[in-house]
N, CA, C and O atoms as a GROMACS GRO file, in nm:
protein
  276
    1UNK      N    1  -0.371  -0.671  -0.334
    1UNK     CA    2  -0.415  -0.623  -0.464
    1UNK      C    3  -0.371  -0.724  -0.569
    1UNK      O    4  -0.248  -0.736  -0.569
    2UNK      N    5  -0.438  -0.805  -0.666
    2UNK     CA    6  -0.413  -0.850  -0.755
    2UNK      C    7  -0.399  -0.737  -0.890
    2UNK      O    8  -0.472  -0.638  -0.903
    3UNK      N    9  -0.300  -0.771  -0.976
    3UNK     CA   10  -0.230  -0.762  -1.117
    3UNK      C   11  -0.216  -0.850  -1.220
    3UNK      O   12  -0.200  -0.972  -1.219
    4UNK      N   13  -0.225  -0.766  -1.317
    4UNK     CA   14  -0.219  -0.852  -1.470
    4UNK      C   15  -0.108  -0.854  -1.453
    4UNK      O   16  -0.040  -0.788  -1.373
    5UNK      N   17  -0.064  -0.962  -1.556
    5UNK     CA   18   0.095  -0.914  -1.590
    5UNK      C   19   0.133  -1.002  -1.734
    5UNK      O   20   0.135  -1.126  -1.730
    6UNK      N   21   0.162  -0.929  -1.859
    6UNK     CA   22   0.177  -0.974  -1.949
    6UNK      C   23   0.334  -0.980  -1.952
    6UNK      O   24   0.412  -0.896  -1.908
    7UNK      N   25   0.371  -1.138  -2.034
    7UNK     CA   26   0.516  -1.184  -2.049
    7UNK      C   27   0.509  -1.224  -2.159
    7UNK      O   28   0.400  -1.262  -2.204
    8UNK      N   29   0.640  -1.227  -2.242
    8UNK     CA   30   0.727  -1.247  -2.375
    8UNK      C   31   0.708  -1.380  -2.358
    8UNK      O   32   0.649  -1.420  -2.258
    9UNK      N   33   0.759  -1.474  -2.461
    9UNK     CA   34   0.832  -1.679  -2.497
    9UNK      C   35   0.906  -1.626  -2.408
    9UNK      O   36   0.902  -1.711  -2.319
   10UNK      N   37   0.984  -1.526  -2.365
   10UNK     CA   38   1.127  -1.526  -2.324
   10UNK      C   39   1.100  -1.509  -2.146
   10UNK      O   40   1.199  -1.539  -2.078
   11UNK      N   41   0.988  -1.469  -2.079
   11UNK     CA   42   0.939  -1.423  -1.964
   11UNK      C   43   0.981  -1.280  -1.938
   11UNK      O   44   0.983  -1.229  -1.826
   12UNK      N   45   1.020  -1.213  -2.065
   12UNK     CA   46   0.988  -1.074  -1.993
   12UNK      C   47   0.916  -0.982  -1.983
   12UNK      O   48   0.897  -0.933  -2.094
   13UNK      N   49   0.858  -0.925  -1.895
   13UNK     CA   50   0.741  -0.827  -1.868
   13UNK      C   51   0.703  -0.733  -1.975
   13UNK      O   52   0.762  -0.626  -1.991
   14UNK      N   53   0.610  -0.771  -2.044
   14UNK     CA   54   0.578  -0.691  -2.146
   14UNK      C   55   0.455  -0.605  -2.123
   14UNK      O   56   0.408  -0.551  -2.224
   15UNK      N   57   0.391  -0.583  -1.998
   15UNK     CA   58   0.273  -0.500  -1.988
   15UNK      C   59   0.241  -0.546  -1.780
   15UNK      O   60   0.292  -0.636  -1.714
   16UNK      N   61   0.159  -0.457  -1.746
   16UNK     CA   62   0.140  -0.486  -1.627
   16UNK      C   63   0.009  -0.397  -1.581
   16UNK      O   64  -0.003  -0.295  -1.650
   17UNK      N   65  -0.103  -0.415  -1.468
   17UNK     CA   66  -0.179  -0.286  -1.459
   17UNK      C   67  -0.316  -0.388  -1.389
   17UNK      O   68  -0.358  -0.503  -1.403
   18UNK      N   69  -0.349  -0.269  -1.311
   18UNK     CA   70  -0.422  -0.376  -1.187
   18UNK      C   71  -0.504  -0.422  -1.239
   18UNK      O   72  -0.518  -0.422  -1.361
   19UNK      N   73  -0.594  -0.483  -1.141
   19UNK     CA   74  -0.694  -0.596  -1.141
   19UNK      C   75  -0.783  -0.581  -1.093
   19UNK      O   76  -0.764  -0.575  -0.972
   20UNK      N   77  -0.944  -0.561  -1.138
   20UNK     CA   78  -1.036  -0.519  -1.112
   20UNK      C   79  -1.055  -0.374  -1.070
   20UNK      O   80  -1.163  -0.338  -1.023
   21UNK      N   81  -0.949  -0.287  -1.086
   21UNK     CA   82  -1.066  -0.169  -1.070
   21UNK      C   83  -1.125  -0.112  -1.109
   21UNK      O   84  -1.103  -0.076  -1.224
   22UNK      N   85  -1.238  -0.066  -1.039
   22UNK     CA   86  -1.356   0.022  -1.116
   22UNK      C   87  -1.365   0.142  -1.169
   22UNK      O   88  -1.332   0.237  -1.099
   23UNK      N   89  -1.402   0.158  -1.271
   23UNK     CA   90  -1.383   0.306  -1.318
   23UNK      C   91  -1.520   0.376  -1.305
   23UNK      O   92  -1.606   0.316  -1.240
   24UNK      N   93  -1.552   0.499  -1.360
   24UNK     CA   94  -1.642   0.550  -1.409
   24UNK      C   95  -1.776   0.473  -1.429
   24UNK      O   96  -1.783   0.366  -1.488
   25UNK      N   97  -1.883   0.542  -1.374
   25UNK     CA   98  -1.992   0.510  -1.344
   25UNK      C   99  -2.057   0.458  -1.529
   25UNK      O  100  -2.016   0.544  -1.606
   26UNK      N  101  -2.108   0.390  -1.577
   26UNK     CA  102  -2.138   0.389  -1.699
   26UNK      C  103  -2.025   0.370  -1.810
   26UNK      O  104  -2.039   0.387  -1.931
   27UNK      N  105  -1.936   0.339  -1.757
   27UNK     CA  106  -1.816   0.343  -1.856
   27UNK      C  107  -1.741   0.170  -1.880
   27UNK      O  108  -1.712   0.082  -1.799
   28UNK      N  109  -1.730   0.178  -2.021
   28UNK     CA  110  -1.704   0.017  -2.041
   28UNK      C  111  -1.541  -0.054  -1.963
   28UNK      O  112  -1.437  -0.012  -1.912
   29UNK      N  113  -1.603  -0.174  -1.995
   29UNK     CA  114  -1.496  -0.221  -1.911
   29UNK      C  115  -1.364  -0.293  -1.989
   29UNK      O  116  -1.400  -0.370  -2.078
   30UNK      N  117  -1.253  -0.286  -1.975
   30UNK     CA  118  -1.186  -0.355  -2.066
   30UNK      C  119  -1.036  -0.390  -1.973
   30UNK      O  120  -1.024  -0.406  -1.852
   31UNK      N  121  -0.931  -0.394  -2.081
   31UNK     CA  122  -0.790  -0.446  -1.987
   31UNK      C  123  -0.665  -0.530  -2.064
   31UNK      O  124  -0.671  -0.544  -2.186
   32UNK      N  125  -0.590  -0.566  -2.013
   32UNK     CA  126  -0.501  -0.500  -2.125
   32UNK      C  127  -0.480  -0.661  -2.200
   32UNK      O  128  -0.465  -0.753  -2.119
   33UNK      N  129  -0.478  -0.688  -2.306
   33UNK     CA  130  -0.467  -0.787  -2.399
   33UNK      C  131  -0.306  -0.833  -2.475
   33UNK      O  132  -0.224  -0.760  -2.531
   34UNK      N  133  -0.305  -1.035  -2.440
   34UNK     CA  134  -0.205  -1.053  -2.480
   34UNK      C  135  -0.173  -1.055  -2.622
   34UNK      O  136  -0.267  -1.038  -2.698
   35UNK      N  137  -0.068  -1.072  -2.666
   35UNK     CA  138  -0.035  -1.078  -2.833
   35UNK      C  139  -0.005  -1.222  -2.838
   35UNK      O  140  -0.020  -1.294  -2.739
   36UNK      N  141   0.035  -1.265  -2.948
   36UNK     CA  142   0.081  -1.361  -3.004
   36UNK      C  143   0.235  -1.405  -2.938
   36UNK      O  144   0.344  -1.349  -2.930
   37UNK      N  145   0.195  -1.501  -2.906
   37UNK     CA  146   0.337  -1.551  -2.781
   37UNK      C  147   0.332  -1.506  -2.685
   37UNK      O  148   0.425  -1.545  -2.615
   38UNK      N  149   0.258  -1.428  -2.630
   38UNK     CA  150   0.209  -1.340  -2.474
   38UNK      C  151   0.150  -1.474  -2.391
   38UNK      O  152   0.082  -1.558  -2.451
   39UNK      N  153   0.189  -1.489  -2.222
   39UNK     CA  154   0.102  -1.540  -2.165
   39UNK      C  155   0.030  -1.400  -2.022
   39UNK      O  156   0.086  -1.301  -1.975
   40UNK      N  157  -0.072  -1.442  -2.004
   40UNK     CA  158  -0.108  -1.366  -1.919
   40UNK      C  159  -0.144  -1.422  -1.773
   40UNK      O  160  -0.222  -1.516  -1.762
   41UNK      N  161  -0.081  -1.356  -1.652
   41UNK     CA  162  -0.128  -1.432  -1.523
   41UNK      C  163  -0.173  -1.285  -1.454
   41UNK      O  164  -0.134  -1.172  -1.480
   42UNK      N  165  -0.284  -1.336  -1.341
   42UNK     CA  166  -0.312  -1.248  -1.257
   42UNK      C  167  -0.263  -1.295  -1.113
   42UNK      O  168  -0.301  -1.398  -1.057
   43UNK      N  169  -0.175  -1.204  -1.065
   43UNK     CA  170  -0.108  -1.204  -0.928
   43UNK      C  171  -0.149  -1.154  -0.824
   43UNK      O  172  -0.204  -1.045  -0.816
   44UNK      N  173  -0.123  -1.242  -0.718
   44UNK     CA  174  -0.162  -1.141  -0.591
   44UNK      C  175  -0.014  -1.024  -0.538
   44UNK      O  176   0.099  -1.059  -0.504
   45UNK      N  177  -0.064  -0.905  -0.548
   45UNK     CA  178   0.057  -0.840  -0.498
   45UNK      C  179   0.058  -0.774  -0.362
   45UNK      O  180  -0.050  -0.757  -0.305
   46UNK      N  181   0.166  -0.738  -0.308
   46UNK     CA  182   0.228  -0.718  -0.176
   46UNK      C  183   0.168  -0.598  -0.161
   46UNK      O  184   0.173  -0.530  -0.264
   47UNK      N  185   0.106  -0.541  -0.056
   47UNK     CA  186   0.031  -0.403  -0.028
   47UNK      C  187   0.164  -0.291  -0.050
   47UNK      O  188   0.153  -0.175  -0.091
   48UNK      N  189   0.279  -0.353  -0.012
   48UNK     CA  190   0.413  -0.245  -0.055
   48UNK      C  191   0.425  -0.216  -0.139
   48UNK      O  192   0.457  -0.099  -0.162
   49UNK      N  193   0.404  -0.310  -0.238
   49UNK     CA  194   0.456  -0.309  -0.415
   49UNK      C  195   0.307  -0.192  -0.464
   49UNK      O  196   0.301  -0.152  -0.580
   50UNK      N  197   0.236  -0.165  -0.395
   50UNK     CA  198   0.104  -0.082  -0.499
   50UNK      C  199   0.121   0.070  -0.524
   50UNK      O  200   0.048   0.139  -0.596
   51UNK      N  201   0.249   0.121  -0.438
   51UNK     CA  202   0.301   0.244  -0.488
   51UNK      C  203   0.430   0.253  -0.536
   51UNK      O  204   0.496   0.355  -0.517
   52UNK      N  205   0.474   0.162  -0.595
   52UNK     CA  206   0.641   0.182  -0.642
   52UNK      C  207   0.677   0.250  -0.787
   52UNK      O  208   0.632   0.213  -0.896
   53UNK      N  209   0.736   0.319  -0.772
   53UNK     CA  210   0.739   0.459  -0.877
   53UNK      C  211   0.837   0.411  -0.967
   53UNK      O  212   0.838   0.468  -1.077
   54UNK      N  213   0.942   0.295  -0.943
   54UNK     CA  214   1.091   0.266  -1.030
   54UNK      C  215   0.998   0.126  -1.084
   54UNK      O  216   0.943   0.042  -1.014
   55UNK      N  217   1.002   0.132  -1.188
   55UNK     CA  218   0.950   0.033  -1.303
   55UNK      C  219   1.046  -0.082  -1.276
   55UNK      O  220   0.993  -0.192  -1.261
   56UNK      N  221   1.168  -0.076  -1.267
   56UNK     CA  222   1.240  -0.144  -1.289
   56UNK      C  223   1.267  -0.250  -1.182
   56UNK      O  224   1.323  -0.359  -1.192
   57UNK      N  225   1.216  -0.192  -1.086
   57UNK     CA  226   1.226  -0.251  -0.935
   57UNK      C  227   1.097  -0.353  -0.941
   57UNK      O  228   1.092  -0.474  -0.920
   58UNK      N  229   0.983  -0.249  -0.983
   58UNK     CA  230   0.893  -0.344  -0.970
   58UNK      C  231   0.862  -0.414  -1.040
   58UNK      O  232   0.759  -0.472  -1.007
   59UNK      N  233   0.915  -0.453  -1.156
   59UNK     CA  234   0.923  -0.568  -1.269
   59UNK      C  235   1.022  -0.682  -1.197
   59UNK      O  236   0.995  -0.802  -1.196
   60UNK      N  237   1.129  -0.629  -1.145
   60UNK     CA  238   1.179  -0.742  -1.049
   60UNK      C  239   1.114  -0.818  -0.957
   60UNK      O  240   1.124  -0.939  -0.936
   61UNK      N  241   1.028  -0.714  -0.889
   61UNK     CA  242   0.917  -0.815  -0.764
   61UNK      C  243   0.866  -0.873  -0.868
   61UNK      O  244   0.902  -0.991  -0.875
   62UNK      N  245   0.800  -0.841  -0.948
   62UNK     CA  246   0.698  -0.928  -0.995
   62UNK      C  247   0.751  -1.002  -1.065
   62UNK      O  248   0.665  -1.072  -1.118
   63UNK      N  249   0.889  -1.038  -1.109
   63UNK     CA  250   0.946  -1.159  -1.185
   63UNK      C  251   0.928  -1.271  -1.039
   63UNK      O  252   0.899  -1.390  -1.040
   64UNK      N  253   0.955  -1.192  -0.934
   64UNK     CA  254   0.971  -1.308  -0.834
   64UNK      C  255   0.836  -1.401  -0.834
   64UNK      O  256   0.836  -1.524  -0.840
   65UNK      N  257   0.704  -1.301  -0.825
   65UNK     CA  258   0.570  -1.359  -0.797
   65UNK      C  259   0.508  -1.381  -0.902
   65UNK      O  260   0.390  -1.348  -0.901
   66UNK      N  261   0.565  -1.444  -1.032
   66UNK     CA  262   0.535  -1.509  -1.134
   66UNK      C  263   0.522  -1.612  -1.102
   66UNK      O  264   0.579  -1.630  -0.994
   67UNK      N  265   0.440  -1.761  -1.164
   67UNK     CA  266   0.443  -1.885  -1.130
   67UNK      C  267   0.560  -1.919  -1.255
   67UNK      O  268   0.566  -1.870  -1.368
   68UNK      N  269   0.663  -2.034  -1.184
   68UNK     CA  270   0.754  -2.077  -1.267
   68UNK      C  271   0.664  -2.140  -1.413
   68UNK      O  272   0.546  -2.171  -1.429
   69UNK      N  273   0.760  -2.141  -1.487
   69UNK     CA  274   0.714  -2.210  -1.646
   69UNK      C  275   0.809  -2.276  -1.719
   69UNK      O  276   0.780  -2.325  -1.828
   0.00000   0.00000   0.00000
């Protein structure tokens, strides 16, 4: 499953939320937008990581599967 994942100047996770899925038949499409100093990458994530309920945990995986900067 690929993920957005919005980061701070500082690299910390400021937003997150999948990637490509489809909603509602007729219904527009949109997703989540960086701010000013935001960069945005889309990740491939671990089929484990697509139900993890502790935020905190999974902001850690995904610090890991960030590309360095």
């Amino acid at each position: 499953m690929k993920m957005i994942v919005i980061t701070d100047r500082a690299g910390k996770i400021v937003g997150a939320a999948h990637h490509g899925v489809e909603g509602e038949p007729g219904a527009g499409v949109g997703g989540p937008i960086a701010g000013p100093e935001q960069t945005v990458d889309v990740i491939e994530v671990p089929k484990e990581l697509e139900q993890v309920e502790d935020v905190d945990h999974l902001h850690s995986e995904l610090r890991r599967l960030l590309p360095r900067k």
